[in-house]
C-alpha positions in Angstrom: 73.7 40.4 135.2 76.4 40.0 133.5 79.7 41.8 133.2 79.2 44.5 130.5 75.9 44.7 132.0 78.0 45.8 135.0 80.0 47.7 134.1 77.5 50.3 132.3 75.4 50.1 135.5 78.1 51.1 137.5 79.8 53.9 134.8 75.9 55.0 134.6 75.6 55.9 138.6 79.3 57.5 138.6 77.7 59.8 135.9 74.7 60.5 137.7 74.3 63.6 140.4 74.1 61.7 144.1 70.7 63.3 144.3 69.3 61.9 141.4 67.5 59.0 143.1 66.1 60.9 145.9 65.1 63.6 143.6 63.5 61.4 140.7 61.7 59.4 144.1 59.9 62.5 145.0 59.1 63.3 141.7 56.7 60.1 141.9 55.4 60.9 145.0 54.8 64.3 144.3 53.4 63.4 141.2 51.0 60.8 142.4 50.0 63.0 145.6 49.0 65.9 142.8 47.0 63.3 140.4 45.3 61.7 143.9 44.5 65.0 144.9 42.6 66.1 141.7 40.4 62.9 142.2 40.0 64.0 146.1 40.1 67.8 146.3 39.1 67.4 149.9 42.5 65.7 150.8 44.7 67.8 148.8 47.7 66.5 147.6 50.0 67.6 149.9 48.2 65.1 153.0 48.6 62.3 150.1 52.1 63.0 149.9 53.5 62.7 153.5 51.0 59.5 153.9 52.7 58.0 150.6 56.1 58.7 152.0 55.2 57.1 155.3 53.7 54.2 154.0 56.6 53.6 152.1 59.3 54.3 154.3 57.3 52.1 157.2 56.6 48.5 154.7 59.6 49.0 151.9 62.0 51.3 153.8 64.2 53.9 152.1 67.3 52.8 150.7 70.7 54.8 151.6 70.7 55.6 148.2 67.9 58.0 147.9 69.4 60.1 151.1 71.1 62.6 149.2 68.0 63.8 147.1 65.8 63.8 150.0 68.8 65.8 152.7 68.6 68.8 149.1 64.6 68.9 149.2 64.7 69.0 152.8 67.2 72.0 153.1 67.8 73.8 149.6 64.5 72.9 147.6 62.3 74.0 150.3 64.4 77.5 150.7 64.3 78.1 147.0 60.5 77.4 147.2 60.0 79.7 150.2 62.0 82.4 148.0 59.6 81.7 144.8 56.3 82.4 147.2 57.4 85.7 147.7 55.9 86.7 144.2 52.7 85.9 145.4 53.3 88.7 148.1 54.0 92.8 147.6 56.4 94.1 150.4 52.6 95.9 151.7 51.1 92.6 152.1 54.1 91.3 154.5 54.1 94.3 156.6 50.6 94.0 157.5 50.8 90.3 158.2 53.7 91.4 160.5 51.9 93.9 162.5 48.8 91.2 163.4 50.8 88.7 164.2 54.6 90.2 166.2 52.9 90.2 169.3 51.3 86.3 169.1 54.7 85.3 167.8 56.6 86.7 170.4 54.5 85.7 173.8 53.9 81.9 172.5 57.9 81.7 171.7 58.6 83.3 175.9 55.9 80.9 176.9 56.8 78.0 174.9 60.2 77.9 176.1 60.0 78.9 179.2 56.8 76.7 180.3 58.8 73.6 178.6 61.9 73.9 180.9 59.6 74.3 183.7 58.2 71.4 183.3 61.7 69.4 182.3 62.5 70.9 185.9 59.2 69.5 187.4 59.8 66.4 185.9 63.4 66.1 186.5 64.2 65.8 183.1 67.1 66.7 181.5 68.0 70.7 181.6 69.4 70.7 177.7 66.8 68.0 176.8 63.7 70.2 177.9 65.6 73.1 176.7 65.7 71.6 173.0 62.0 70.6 173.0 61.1 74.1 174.0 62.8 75.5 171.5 62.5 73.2 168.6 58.2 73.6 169.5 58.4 77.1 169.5 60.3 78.4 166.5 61.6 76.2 163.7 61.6 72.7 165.0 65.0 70.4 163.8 66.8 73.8 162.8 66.4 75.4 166.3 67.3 72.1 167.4 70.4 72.2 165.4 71.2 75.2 165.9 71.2 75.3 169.6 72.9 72.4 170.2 75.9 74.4 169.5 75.1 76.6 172.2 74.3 74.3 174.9 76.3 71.7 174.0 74.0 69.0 174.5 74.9 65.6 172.9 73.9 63.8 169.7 71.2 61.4 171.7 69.6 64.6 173.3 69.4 66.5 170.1 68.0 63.2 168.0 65.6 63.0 170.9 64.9 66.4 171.1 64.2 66.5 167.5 62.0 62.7 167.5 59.8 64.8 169.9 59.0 68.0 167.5 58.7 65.4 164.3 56.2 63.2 166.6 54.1 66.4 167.2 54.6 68.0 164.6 52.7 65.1 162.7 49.8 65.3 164.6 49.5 69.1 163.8 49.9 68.2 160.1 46.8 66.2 160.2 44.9 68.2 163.2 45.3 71.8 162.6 43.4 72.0 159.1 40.0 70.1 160.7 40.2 72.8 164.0 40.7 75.9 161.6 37.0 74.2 160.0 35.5 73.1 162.8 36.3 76.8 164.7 35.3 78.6 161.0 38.7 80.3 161.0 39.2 83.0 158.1 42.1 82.1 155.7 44.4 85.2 157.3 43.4 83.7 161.4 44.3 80.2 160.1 47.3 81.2 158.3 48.6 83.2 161.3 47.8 80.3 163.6 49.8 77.5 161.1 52.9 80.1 161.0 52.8 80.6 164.4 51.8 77.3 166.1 53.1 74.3 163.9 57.5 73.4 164.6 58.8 73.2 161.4 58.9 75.5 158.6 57.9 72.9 155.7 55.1 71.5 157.7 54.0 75.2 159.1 54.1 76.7 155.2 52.4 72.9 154.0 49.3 73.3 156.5 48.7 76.9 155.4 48.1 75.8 151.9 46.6 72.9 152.8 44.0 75.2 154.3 44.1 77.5 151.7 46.6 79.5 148.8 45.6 82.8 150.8 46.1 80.8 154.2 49.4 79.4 152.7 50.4 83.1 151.8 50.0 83.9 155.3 51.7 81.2 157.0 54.8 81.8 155.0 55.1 84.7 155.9 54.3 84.8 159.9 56.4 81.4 159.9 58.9 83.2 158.3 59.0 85.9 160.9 59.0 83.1 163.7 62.5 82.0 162.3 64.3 85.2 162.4 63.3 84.9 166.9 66.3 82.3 166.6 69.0 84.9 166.1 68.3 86.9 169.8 67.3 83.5 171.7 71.5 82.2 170.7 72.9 85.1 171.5 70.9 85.4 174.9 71.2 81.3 175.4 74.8 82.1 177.0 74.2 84.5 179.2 71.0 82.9 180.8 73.2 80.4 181.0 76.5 81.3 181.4 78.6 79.6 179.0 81.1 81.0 176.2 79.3 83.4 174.6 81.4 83.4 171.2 79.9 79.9 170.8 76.2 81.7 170.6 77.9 84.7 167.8 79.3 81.5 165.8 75.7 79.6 166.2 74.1 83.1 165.2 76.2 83.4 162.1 75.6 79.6 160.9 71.6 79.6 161.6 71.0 83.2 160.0 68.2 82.8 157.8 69.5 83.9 154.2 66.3 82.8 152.3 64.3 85.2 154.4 66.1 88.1 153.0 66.0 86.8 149.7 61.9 86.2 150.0 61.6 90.0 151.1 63.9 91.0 148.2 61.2 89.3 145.9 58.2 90.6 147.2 59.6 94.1 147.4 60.6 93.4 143.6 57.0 92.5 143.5 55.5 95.6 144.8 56.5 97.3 142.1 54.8 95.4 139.5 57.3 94.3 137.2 56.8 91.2 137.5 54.5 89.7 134.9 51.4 87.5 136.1 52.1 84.9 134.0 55.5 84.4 135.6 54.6 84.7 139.0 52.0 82.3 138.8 55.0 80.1 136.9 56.8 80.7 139.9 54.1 79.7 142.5 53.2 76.6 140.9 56.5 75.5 141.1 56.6 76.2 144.6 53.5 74.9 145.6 54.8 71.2 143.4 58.4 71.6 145.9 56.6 71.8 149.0 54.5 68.7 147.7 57.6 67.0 147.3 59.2 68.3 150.7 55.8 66.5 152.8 57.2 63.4 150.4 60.5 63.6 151.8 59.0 64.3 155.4 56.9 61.2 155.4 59.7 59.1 154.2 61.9 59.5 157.1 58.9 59.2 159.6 59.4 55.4 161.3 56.4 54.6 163.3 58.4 52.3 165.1 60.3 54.9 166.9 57.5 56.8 168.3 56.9 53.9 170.6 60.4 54.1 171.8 60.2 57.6 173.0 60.2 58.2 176.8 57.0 59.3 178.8 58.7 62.7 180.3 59.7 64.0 177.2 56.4 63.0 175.4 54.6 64.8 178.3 56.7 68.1 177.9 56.8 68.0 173.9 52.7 68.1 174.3 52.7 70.5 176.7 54.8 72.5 174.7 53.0 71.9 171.9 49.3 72.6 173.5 50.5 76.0 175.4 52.3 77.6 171.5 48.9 76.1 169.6 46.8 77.4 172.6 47.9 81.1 173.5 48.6 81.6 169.8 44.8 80.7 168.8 43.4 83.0 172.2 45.2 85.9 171.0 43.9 85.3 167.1 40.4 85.0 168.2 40.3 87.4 170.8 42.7 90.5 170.1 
């Protein structure tokens, strides 16, 4: 290369958003996981996606460079996704969904947590450790994580543990959950309910659902959206259970409140009243549906098989535990009540 070569290279990157690399990256991914998954309907393209972006990130690697485009999918693409579903929804249709599934939501979240520190104490783990993979399996995986940390002040090798865990299990639900819902002939509302309910993290939970299904994806939105919003009252509480500052849970509360939840039940109230034209909402939703194919494209790429060997047997016990008693009691109370 030589020097005018150079230089345009370099006064072509200063030009170009950070996020351009990442961005354009997933745009490939995406796009290939959406042509693979027209050839193999049974897939679906959102399972070719995160395998694409673990394949690559586990032979090739991702470069620094693409960091920034995957870190806005991950946290503002995925939001303004969620926020474009909620044309697919009238403010009737959430209510309802809320009513059959507050109660599942609620008992699996007590249990979760408080079955997961049990056994951190059983197993003489860690108290913030066990505490972190209860929480992060029981509401929103890496952003409970996050966002407890604060309140527990746990360090950063806890919370990168803690959050190893939830991605670790997490993966296996991506993969497991849609073959159970078959295999157990769940309806697309029961499956839904389960996904928002049972799997960590938001992008997976909402993924699964629509991997099952658009109505099941509808559902799972919305429960997992519900789930979230059980992170406020669990900071606050955190410091009294136990017994450190409890300004530190207020601030926590304040940084971790879910703004895109409000904005998703502005648009399906705007919904309700029908003034929103088909055409456009399903414009909407089929831009959302393509983000959250990209998101599982950004998920798989910072998956590293490598690490998951390196994790420690406790907290692998009590992240499965975790993980069996939320998928467990959730699907009882679906099938049963």
């Amino acid at each position: 290369m030589n020097k005018l070569q150079y230089a345009f290279k370099n006064k072509l990157a200063d030009r170009l958003p950070k996020w351009s690399g990442g961005i354009t990256l997933l745009l490939l991914i995406a796009g290939g996981a959406k042509y693979l998954g027209t050839l193999f309907p049974l897939v679906g393209s959102i399972l070719f996606a995160i395998v694409i972006g673990i394949i690559i990130n586990n032979t090739m690697g991702v470069h620094e460079v693409f960091q920034p485009g995957l870190s806005l999918t991950l946290k503002k693409l995925l939001k303004a996704a969620v926020v474009m579903l909620g044309v697919s929804l009238s403010f009737t249709d959430i209510l309802h969904i809320g009513r059959q599934s507050l109660l599942i939501i609620l008992v699996s979240v007590i249990l979760g947590i408080a079955i997961t520190v049990w056994l951190g104490k059983l197993l003489n783990m860690d108290r913030k450790l066990a505490l972190l993979i209860g929480v992060g399996t029981s509401i929103c995986g890496a952003t409970a994580i996050s966002a407890v940390k604060g309140v527990i002040d746990s360090d950063d090798n806890e919370t990168a543990y803690a959050i190893s865990i939830i991605v670790f299990f997490n993966l296996i639900a991506f993969f497991a959950y849609p073959v159970i819902g078959h295999l157990l002939d769940l309806s697309a509302t029961a499956f839904g309910i389960w996904a928002g309910t049972a799997v960590h993290d938001t992008s997976s939970s909402i993924a699964v659902g629509y991997v099952y299904g658009n109505d099941a994806g509808q559902v799972a939105t919305t429960v997992k959206l519900a789930r979230t919003l059980f992170l406020l009252p669990l900071i606050l509480v955190l410091p009294l259970l136990l017994k450190t500052n409890a300004q530190s849970g207020s601030n926590a509360a304040k940084k971790a409140f879910p703004w895109f939840v409000l904005m998703f039940l502005a648009v399906s109230i705007i919904n309700s009243f029908g003034i929103i034209p088909s055409q456009f909402e399903e414009f909407l939703t089929d831009i959302a549906k393509f983000i959250i194919i990209m998101v599982m494209g950004a998920v798989g790429l910072q998956v590293n098989l490598k690490q998951f060997a390196k994790l420690g047997f406790k907290p692998l016990i009590a992240g499965l535990v975790a993980s069996l008693t939320v998928s467990v009691i959730s699907l009882l109370m679906i099938i049963y009540l």
